[in-house]
N, C-alpha and C positions, 0 to 999 in steps of 0.2 A: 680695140675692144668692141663688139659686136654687143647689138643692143640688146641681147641676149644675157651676156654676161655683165653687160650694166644692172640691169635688174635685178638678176639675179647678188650682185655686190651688194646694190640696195637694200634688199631684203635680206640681205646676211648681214647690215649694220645696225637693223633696224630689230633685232630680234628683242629685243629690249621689249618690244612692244607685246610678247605674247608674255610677259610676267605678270604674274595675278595681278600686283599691284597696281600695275600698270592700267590692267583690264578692269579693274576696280574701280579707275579714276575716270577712265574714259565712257564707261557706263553712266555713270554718277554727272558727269559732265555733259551727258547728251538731254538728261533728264532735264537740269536746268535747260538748257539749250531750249527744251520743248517748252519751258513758259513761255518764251516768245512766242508761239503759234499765236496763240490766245487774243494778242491784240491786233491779228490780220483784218477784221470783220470792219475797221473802224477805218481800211483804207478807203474802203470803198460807202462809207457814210458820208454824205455834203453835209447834212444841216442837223444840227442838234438840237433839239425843240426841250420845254421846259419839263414836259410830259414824257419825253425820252429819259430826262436825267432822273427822274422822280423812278422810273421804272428800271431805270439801270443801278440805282441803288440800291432798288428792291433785290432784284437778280442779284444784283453783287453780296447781299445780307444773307439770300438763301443757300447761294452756293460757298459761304463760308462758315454758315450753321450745319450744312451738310457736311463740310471738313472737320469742323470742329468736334462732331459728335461723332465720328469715326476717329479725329482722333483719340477721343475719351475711351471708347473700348477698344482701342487696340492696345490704349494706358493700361486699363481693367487687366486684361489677360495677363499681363507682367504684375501687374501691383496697383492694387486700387486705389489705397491711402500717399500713395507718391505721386499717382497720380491727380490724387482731389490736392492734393501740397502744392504741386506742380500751378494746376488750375488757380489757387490763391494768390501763390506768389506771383502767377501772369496777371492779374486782376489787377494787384498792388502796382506792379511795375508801373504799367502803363498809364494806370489814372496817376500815377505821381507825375510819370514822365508827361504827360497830357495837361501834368495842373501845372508844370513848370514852363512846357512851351506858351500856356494862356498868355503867361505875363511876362512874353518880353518878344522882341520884334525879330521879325524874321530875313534881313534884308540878304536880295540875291537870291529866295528862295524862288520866282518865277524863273530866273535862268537856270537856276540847278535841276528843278523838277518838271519846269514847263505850267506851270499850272499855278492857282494862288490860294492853294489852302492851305493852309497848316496842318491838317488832317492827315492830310497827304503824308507828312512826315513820319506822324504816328502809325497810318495804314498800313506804308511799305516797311516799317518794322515790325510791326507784328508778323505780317508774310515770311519777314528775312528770319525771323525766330523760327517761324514753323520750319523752314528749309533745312536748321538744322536737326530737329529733329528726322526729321525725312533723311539727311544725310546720314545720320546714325542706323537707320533702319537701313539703308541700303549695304552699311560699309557691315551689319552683322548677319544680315543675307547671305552675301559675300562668303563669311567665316565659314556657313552651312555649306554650303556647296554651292562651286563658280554656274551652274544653271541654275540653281534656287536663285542666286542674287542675282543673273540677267534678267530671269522674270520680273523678282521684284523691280529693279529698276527699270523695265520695260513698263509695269504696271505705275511704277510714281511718273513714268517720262508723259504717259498718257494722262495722269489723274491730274497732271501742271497744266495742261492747253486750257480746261476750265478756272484752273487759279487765276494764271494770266490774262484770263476773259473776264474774272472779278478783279485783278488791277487796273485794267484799261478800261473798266465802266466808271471809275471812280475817276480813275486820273484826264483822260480821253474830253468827258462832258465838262472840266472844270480846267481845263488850258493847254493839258498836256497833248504833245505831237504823237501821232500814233507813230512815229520811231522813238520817239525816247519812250513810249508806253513800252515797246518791244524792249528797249534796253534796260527800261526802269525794272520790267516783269522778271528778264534773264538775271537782273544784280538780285533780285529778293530771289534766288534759286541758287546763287553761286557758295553758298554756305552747303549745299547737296557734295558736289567734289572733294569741299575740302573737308568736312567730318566724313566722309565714308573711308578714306585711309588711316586714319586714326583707330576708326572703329570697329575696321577691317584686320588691325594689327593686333587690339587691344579689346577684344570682343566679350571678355567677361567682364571688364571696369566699364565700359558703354554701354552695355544692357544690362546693367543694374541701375544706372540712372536714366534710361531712356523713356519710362514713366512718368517720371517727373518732366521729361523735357516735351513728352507728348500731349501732358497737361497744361504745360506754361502756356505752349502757344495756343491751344484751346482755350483757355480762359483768357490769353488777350482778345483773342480775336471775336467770343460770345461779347467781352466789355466793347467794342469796336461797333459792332453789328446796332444795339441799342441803343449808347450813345450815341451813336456819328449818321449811321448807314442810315436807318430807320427815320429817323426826327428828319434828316433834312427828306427824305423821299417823300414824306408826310407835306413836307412845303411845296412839294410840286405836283400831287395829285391826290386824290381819296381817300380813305385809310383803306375801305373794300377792295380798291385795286392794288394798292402795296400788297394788302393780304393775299390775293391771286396770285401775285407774280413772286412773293416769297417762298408760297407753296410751291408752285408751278417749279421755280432753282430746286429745289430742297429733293422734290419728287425724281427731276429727272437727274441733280447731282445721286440721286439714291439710287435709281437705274441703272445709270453709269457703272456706280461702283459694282455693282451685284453682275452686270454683264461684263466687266473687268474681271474679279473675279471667276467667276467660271472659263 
């Protein structure tokens, strides 16, 4: 057999691979992939000073108030009141889930996360919530037409490098290895693959509740921001400079999106 017709074998057992669904998952799949960029920046950091973390939290706040409020109107456009339902029930969740980690110990949590907050815990769920929403939006792109949903999922693969850059500001200053930042950012994205075939198959039962799912993780992550994000940045530097540096994410996460867009 001439390497000719090797190949060419290959590619006649692999044909599998041009099925929509297929092409669905592996779209959806790259997107996660690309949170990991996001915590590249922190290879090449030595020393994390207390003014660094206080600032990284800032950034981390702005650029998830900036998610958050695009996810609210992309809620609105589907449905407002599911989506403000949405936003409650994430508010609930998590302060429950946040009032029940308070009180009680966390052992093993530095080897699982690399880091020693408990935050942490709460942080990268709220993220892995938002993913799935994101994953439905991608798998009902999809249903419109296979270029409508490459863009879309070309536009979430791009819109994750800055998510993963507010996972690794949090996780990064507080223990975590910028490789488990890289791994922890790609798991809070890995919910993107697996709702986009669901929602790819079944596109009128998932975008009727994609509203509400667009709100949950917006209202967790707005309760995240104040609680967590904010207060401790406020311990490591001025309120006038958290305020800069909140704007400063917010402004250019806002950029982003509008030159993404176009």
């Amino acid at each position: 057999m001439t390497c000719f017709q090797f190949i060419s074998y290959i590619y006649s057992e692999m044909e599998w691979i041009d099925l929509p669904v297929v092409q669905v998952f592996i779209y959806a799949l790259i997107t996660a992939l690309a949170t990991g960029l996001g915590a590249l920046p922190f290879f090449f950091i030595d020393k994390i000073s207390d003014s660094f973390l206080g600032k990284s939290n800032a950034v981390a706040a702005g650029l998830m108030l900036a998610a958050s409020y695009s996810l609210i109107f992309e809620g609105y456009n589907e449905s407002e009141w599911m989506t403000i339902a949405g936003m409650l029930a994430g508010v609930i969740l998590v302060v429950l889930a946040n009032n029940w980690l308070e009180g009680r110990s966390t052992p093993g949590l530095e080897d699982v996360v690399g880091g020693k907050r408990k935050q942490m815990l709460i942080f990268l769920g709220i993220m892995t919530v938002h993913s799935f929403a994101e994953g439905v939006s991608v798998g009902v792109s999809f249903a419109s037409t296979m270029e409508f949903g490459a863009f879309i999922a070309i536009a979430i693969a791009i819109h994750n490098i800055p998510e993963g850059l507010a996972i690794s500001l949090v996780m990064v200053p507080n223990g975590t290895s910028p490789m488990k930042a890289i791994g922890w950012s790609i798991f809070s994205s890995l919910p993107q693959p697996l709702m986009a075939i669901p929602a790819f198959l079944f596109v009128e039962t998932f975008r009727e509740y994609l509203p509400f799912g667009l709100g949950f993780a917006a209202g967790a992550m707005i309760w995240m921001v104040f609680a967590d994000l904010v207060p401790e940045a406020l311990e490591k530097c001025k309120p006038h400079t958290i305020g800069l540096w909140v704007t400063l994410a917010i402004l250019g996460m806002s950029a982003f999106q509008i030159l993404l867009g176009r």
